[in-house]
C-alpha positions in Angstrom: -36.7 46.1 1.0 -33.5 47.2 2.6 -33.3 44.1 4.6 -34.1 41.8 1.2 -31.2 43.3 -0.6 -28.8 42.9 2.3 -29.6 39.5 3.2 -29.2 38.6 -0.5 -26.4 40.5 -0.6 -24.9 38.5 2.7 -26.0 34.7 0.9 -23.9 36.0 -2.2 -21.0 37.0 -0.4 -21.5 33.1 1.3 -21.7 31.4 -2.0 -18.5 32.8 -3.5 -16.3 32.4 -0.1 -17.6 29.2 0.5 -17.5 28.1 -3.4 -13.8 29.4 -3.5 -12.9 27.6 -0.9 -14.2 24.1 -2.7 -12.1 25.1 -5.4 -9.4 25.4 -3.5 -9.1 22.5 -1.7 -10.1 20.7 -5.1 -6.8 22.3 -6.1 -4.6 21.4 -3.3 -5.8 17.8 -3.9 -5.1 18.0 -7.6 -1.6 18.9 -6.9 -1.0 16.2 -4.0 -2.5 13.5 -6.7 -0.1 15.2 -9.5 3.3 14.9 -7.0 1.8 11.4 -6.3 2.4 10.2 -9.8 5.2 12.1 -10.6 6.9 10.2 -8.2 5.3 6.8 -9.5 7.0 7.9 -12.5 10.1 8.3 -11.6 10.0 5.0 -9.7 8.3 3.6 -13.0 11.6 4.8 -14.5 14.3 3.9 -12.1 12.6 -0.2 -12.5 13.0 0.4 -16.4 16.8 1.2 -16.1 17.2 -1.5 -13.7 15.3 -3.8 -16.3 17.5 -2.6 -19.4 20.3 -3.3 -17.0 19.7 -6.6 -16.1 19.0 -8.0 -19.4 21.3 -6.7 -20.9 23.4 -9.2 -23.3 26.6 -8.9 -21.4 24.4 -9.2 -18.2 22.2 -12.4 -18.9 25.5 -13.9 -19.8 27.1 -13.7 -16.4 23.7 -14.3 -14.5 23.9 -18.1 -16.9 27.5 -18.8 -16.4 26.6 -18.0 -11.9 23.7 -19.9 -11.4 22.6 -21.9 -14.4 25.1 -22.8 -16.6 22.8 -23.3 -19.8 24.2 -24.0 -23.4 22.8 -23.3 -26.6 20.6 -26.3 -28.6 22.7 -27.3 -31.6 21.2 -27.4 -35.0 21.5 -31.2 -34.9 20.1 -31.7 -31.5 16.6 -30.2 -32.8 13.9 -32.3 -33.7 11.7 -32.1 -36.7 7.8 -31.8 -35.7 7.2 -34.2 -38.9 9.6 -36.8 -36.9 7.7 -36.7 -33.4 4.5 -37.7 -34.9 5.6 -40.5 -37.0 
């Protein structure tokens, strides 16, 4: 009976070492995947500044007047959609 108690006693102690370390590895991982997207995040926030940078007003303006040198339509240049189908 001795023998029973012990050996049950030995699988228990197995369980809970081996089942802690699961957990911890499962924790280790968790904190790898959580510093993973913390710095997706931050790079996720470095491209929105760049983006609020670069369209910017005062921005857009000097990327048109370098590369593409658009205008505005005038009023008068726009056509009616009545007119295109007549």
């Amino acid at each position: 009976m001795k023998i029973f108690f012990f050996s049950n006693y030995l699988v228990l102690i197995t369980m809970i070492i081996s089942t802690t370390l699961v957990v911890t590895n499962q924790n280790n991982q968790i904190k790898i995947v959580n510093q993973k997207l913390n710095n997706i995040d931050l790079e996720i926030e470095k491209l929105k500044t760049d983006l609020a940078y670069i369209s910017s007003p005062k921005k857009l303006k000097e990327i048109n007047n370098a590369e593409f040198r658009l205008i505005p339509i005038i009023q008068n240049n726009i056509i009616p959609l009545e007119k295109l189908y007549e």
